[in-house]
N, C-alpha and C positions, 0 to 999 in steps of 0.2 A: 370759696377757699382758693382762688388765683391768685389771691394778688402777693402773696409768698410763699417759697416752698424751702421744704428744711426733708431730707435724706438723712440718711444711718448709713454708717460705712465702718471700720477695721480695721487698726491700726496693725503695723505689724508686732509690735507688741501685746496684742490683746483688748488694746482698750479702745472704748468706741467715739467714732468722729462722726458729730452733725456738721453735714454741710449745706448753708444755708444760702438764701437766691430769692432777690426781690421777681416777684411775678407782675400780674398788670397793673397798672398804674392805682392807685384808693390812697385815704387819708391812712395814719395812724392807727388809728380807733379802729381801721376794718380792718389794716395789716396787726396788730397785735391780736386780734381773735383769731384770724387764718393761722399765725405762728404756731400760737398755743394750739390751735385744733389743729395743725399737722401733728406738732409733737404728741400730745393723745392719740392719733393714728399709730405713731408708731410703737406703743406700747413696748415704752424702754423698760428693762427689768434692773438698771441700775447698774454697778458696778467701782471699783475704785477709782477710774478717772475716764473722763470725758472732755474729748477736744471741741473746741467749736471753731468753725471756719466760713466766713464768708458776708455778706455786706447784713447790717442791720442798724435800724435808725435807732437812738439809745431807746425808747420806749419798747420796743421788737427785745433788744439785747438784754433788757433787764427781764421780761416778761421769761425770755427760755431760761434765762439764768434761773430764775426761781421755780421755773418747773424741775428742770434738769438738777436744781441742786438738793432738791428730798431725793435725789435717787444715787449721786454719785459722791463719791467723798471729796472728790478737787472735778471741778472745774475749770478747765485753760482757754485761753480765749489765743487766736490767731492775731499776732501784732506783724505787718509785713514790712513796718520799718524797720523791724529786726531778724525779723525773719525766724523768729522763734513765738511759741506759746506763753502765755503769761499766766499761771494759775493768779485767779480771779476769788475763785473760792475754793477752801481746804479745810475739812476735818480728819485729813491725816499729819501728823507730826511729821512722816516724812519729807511731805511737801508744804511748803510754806507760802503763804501769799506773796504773791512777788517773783516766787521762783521763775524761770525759765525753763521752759522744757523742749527739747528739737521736735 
């Protein structure tokens, strides 16, 4: 479980941010099971939104999405061309795919 690491951290709003970190060098195939077996380490208890920040090859980025997204109602992903969050996934009316969040 080196070759990616993924942390839990607190927004000041409340809602929780994975921040994610290529670790040593492996194929795809062995960084999407470390991914996933980090996020089961952290034994997220879910909540209405969650950020995600930090490098992932699209196989890594889908793999959390789909764990992280039984748990949270939006999901935002870190775009730094903008410098804002992009909800990715949303089962709140509030938030809509697409939206932007700071």
């Amino acid at each position: 479980m080196n070759s990616y690491k993924v942390t839990l951290g607190q927004e000041e709003d409340g809602s929780s941010l994975l921040k994610l970190a290529f670790g040593e060098p492996a194929s795809n195939g062995e960084i999407v099971v470390d991914a996933v077996t980090a996020i089961h380490a952290l034994d997220l208890k879910g909540g209405r939104l969650i950020r995600i920040n930090g490098p992932a090859s699209l196989p890594v980025a889908v793999a959390i999405s789909h764990e992280v997204g039984h748990k949270y109602g939006v999901v935002a992903v870190w775009d730094p061309k903008i410098g804002k969050y992009v909800v990715a996934i949303s089962h709140d009316p509030d938030l809509r795919i697409g939206d932007l969040i700071d």
